[in-house]
Each structure stands twice: as structure tokens, then as C-alpha cells.
PAKEMI-616492 format. One record per residue: residue in one letter; x, y, z of N, C-alpha, C, O in turn. Coordinates in steps of 0.02 Angstrom, whole numbers, plus 50000, padded with zeros to 5 digits. Layout:
<lumkols>
aXYZXYZXYZXYZ;...
</lumkols>
This chain:
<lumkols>
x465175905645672464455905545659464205898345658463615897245672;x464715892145637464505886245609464425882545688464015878145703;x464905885445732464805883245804464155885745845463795882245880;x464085892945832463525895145868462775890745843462295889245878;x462885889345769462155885245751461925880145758461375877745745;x462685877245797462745869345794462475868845896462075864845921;x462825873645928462575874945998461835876045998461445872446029;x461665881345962460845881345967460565874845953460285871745998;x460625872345889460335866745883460435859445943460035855145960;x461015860345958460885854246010460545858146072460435853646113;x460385862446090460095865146143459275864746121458765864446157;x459345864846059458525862746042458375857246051457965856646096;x458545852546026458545847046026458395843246120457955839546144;x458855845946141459045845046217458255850046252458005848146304;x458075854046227457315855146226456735851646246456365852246295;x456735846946184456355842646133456335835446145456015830946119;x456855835646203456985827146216456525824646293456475826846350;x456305820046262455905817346315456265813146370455975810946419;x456805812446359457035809746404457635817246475458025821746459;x457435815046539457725821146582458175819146608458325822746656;x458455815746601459345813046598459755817046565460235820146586;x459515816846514459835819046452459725826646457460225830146451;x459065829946469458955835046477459605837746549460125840946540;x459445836346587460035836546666460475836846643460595842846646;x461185832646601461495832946582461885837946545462435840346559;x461355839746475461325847146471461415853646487461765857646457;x461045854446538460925859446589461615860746631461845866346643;x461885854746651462395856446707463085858146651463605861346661;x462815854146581463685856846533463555865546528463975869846541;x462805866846505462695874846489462945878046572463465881246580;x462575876646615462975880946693463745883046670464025888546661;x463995874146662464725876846686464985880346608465595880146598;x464545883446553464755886746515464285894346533464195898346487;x464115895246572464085899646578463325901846548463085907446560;x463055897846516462335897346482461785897346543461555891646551;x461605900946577461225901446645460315901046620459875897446642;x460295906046571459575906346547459515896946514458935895046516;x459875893146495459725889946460459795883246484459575877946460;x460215884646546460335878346620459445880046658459065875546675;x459305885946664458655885846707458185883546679457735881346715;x458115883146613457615882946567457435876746561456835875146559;x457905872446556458165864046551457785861446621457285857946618;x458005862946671458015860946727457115862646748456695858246758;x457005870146753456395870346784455925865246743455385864746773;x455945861046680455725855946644455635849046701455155847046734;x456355846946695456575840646741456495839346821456265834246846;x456735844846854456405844846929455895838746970455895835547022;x455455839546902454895837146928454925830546916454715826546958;x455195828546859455085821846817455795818046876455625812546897;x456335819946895456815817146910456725818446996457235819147029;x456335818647017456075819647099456105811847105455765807747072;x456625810247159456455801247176457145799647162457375795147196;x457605802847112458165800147071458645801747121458515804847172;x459035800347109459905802147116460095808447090460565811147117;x459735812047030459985817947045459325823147050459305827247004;x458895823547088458425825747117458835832147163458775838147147;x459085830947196459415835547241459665840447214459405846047216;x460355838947178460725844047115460525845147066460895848547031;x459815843147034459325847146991459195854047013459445859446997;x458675851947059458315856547120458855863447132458755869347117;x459395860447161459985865847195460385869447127460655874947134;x460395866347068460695868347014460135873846972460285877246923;x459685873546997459075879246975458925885147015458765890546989;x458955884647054459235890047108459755893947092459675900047094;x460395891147073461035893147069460925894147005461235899447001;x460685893246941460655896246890460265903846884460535908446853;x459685904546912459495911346918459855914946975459765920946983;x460215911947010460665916847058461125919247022461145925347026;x461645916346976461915916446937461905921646873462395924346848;x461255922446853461045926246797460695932446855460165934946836;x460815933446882460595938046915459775939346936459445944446947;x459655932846935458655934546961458585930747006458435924747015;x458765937047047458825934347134457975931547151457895925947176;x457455935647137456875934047169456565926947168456195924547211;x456875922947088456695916247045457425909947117457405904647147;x457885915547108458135911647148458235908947232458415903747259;x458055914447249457865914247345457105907847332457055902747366;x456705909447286456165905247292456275898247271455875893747283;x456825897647240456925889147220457505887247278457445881747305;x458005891247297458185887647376457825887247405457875881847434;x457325890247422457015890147487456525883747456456305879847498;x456405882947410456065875447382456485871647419456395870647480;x456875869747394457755866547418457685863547465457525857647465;x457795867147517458045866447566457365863047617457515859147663;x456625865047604456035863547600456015855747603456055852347653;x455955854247558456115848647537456595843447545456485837347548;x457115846247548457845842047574457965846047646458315851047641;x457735844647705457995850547752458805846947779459255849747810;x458775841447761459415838447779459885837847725460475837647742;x459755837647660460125837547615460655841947614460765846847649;x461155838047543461755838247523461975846647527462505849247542;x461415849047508461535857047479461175860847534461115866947535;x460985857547569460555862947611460995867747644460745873147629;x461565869047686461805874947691461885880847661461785886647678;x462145877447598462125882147538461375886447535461245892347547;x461065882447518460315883647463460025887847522459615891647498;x460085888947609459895891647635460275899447651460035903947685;x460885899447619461175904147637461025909447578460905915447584;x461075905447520461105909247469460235910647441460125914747396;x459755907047471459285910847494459105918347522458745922647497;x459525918547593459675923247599459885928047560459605933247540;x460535925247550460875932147529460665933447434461035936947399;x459975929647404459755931847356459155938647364459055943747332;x458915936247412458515944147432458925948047461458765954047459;x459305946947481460115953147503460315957747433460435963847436;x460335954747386460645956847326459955961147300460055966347269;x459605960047305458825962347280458615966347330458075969247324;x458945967047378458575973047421458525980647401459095981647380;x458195986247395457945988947361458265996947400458415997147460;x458306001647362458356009147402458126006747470457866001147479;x458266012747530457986013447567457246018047563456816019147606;x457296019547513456506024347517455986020147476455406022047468;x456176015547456455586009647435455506004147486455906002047528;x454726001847467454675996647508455205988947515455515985047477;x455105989547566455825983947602455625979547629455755978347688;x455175975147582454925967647604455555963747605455785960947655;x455885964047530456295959447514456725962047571456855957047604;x457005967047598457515968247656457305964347702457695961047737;x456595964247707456485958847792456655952347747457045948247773;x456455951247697456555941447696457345941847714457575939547766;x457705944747669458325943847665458595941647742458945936747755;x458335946747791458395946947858458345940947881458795937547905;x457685939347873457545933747891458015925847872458245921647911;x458015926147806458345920447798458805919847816459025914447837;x459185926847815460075925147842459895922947905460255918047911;x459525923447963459365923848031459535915048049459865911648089;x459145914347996458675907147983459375903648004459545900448054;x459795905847929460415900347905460985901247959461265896147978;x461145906547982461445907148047461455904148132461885903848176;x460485901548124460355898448175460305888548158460295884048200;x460275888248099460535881748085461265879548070461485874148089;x461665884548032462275883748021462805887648064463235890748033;x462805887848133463155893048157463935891048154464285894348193;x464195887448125465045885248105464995886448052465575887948036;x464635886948000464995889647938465395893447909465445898647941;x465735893247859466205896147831465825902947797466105905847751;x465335904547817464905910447773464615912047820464045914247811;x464845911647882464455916047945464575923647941464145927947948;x465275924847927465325932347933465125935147870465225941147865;x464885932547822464725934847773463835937147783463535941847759;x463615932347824462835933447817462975937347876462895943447868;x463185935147946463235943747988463185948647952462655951747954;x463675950847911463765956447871463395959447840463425965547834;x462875954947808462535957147759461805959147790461375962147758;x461745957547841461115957547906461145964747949460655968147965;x461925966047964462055972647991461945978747920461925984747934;x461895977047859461875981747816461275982847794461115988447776;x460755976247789460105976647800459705980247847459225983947834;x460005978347914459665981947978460045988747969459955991348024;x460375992647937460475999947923460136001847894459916006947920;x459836000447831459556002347784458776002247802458296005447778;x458805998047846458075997447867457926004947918457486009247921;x458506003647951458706012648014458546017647961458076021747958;x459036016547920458886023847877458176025047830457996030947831;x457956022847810457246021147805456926025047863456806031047857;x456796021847916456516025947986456686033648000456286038148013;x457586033847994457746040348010457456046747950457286052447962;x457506042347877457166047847855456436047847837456256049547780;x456036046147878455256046947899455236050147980454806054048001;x455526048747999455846054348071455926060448046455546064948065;x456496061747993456716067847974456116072947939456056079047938;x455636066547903454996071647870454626071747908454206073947870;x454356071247954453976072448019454166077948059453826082648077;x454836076448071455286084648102455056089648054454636093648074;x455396090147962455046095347950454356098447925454186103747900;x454066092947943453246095647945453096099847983452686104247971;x453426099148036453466102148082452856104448125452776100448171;x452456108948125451396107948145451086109048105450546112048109;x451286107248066450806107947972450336102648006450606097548028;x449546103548014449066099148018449146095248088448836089848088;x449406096348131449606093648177450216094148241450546099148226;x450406092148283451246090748310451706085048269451906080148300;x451866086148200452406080748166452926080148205453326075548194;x453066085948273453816084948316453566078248357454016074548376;x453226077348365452936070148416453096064748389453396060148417;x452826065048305452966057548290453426059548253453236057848197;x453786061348249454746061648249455056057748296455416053248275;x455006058748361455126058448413454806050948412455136046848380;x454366049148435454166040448415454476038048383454796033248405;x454556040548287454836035648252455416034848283455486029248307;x455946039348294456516039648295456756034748361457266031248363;x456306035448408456466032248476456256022848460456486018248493;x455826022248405455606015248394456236011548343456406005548343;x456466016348306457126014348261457586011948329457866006448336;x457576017648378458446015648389458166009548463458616006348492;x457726008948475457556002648506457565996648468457695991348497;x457405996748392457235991848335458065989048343458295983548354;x458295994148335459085992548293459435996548334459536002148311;x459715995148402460255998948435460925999048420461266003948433;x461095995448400461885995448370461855998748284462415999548260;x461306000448243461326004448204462196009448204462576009948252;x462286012348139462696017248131462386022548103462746026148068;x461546024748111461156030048115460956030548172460456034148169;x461096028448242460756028948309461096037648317460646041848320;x461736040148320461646047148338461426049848315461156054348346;x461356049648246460736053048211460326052948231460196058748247;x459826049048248459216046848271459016051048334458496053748354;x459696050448357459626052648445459586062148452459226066348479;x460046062048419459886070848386459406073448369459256078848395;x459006070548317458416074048281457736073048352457216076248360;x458056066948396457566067148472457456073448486456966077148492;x458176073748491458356079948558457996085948514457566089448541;x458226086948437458096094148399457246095548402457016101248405;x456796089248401456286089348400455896090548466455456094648478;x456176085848503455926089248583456096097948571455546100648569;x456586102648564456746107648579455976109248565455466109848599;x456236109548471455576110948422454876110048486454816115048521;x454556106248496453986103348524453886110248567453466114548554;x454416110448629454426113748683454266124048646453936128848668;x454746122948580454726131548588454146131848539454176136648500;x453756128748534452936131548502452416129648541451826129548524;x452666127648603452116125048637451806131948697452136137148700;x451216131248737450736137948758451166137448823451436132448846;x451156141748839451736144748905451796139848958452306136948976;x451106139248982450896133549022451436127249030451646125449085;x451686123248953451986121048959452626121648927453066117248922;x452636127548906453576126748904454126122348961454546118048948;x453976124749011454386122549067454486118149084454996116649115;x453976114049067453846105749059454306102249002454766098249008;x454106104148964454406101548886455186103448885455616099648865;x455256108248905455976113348895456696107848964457306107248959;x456076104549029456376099449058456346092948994456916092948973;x456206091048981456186085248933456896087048892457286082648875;x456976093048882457276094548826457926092948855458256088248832;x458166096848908458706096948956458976089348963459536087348947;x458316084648996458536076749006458746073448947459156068848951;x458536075148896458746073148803459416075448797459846071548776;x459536079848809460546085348796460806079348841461156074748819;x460566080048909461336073948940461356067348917461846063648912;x460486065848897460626058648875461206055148810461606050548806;x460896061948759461186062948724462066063448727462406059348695;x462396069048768462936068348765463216063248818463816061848813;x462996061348849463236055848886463436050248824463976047348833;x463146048848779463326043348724463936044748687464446041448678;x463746050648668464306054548629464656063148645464646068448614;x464956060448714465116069148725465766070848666466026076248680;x466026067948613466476071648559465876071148490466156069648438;x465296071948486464946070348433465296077948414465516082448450;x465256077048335465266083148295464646089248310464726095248315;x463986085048317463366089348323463356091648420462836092448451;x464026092148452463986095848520463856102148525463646104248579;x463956106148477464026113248477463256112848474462936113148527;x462966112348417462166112948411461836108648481461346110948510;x462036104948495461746102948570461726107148627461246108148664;x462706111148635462546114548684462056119248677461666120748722;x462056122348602461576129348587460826128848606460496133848619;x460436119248609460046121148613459856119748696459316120148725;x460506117848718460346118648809460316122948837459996123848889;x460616126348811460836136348827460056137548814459766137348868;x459596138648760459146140648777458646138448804458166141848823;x458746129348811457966128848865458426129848937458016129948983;x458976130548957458856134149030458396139449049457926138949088;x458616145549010458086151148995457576149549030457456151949085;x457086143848990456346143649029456286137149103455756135649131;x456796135149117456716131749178457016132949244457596130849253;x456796135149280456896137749360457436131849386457296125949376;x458136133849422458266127849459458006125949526458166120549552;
</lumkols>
């Protein structure tokens, strides 16, 4: 207890002091103890006062890394990206740009919520990849960019999927099924939701074709046909072949050879 009162108090103190040396100093003993709320706290103080100095740089970059640290990615993507802003050549700038990135990576959100922070994240890794392309954290931000751009797919596929089952509630929802789904797998072709994507095409064209006025079945029911080979041409062992052949079997039915 006599330690914990004696830590607070010099952290007050270290508060209270007008001088940001001393404050800096502080800050980087609390980091490497693990004191993150109380390294950021110090620091977002000094930043400003020690801009010009010698440790201007590892202020800056040590405030970043303290809310990355404590887990508040949003406080922290925005003070690298200060960072690196500011220092675009500096000591830390690989870092402060990566971990930029990959702080809206960590903060990226469900796929059924909005996915701003998914595009920054995107973005920054993009960023740090096209400045740092030797780094030792390349395959790490690849990685984390291909899991972004899924999540972003799946997002699409399931606004595809509620459009499919709207089905003509108020409208043709099989159409813009068919859009979304075709704008996803153009967005993101190497996706690991593209057969999905490509399926609910084909299921929705069927859909389209067998509620549509006679006139054009035959039309649509060809659409449908060119969707099955496209389709299995990608994946002739997909699991979903059986339901493919079933639904080629019936638009032959309505098309003359």
C-alpha cells in the first residue's frame, strides 16, 4: 500500500511539474511499466512544449504507442498518423505508419456495421506497403488487408443475400442482388466469398427468369444457362454443383436449341 501511495504521488507530482523533461522522463519509466493511461497522459501534455528538442520524435511516437498499447486504437492511428505527418522521414516513421494501419485493423468493426474504420485501415496499410515495401511487417499488413477486403466482401454478400430474399416485395430485389453481388466480386476478386457471390448470381438470375411474363422467360432463362457454365467453369467440384445442375435442368425446359 506504502508503495502504491508513494507511485501515485510521484505521478502527481510528475503531473504538476512544469518542467517536460522531467515530465518525458516519466512517461517513458510508466510505458515500460506498463502504466499506459498514465505515459499518455504525461505525454499528450509535453508533445507540444518539447517540439524542436531531441526528444520531439519519441514523445510524439511514444503517444501513439501508449494508446495502442492500452488498447485505444482510434486515439492511436490518429497520433501516428500525426507522426509520421510531421516526421515523414523520421526515426519512427515505418513503424508509426504501419501501426497506424494496423490500429484501425484492430478497431475494425462486425461486418454488418459501418466500415469506415475498415477502409482507413485499408488504406493505411496500402499507404505503408507502398512506402515500406522491404519491411519486416509486410506480410503482416498483406494479411491484415486480405482480411479487411473479406469482411468488406462479406458485408456486400450479405446485402446481396437480402435483396435475393426480398425477392419482388416492392420491386425486382433479384436485380440488385445480382449488381451487388457482381460489383463485390469485381471490387475484390480474389475474395474467399467470390463463389458465394457467384452462386447467389446464378440463384437470382434463375429467380428473375421464373417470375418473369412469358415473353421473357426465354430470354432470362438464356442468361441463366450462360451464369451455370460461367459458374462451373470456376468451380466444376464446388459443393453447390448439384443445386447448379438442378437449376440448369430447369431453364433448359424454356429454351429452344
Amino acid at each position: 500500500m506504502l508503495l502504491m501511495l508513494t507511485g501515485c504521488g510521484e505521478y502527481q507530482k510528475a503531473l504538476k511539474s512544469p518542467d517536460p523533461n522531467y515530465k518525458f522522463e516519466f512517461a517513458k519509466r510508466a510505458f515500460e511499466q506498463k502504466k499506459y493511461v498514465q505515459s499518455y497522459t504525461l505525454l499528450r501534455d509535453v508533445v507540444t512544449q518539447l517540439k524542436g528538442s531531441d526528444k520531439a520524435e519519441e514523445s510524439m511516437y511514444l503517444l501513439g504507442l501508449s494508446y495502442y498499447e492500452n488498447r485505444e486504437y482510434p486515439d492511436a492511428a490518429a497520433y501516428f498518423k500525426a507522426y509520421y505527418q510531421r516526421y515523414p522521414k523520421g526515426k519512427y516513421t515505418e513503424l508509426a505508419r504501419y501501426y497506424a494501419g494496423y490500429a484501425y485493423y484492430l478497431d475494425s468493426p462486425d461486418p454488418q456495421l459501418d466500415q469506415s474504420e475498415t477502409i482507413k485501415a485499408i488504406e493505411e496499410l496500402q499507404g505503408f506497403l507502398e512506402y515500406f515495401p522491404r519491411s519486416d511487417k509486410v506480410t503482416l499488413a498483406q494479411n491484415a488487408i486480405f482480411e479487411l477486403q473479406d469482411k468488406l466482401t462479406l458485408k456486400e454478400l450479405q446485402n446481396a443475400q437480402l435483396y435475393y430474399n426480398l425477392g419482388t416485395y416492392l420491386g425486382n430485389n433479384y436485380q440488385s442482388a445480382i449488381i451487388t453481388a457482381k460489383n463485390a466480386i469485381k471490387e475484390y476478386p480474389y475474395s474467399k466469398y467470390k463463389e458465394e457471390l457467384e452462386m447467389l448470381v446464378l440463384k437470382a438470375r434463375y429467380q428473375e427468369a421464373n417470375v418473369s411474363v412469358d415473353e421473357k422467360k426465354a430470354e432470362r432463362f438464356r442468361d441463366v444457362i450462360d451464369e451455370y457454365y460461367g459458374f462451373i467453369n470456376n468451380y466444376p467440384d464446388s459443393p453447390r454443383r448439384a443445386e447448379a445442375d438442378n437449376i440448369l435442368k430447369i431453364a433448359r425446359k424454356y429454351v429452344k436449341d
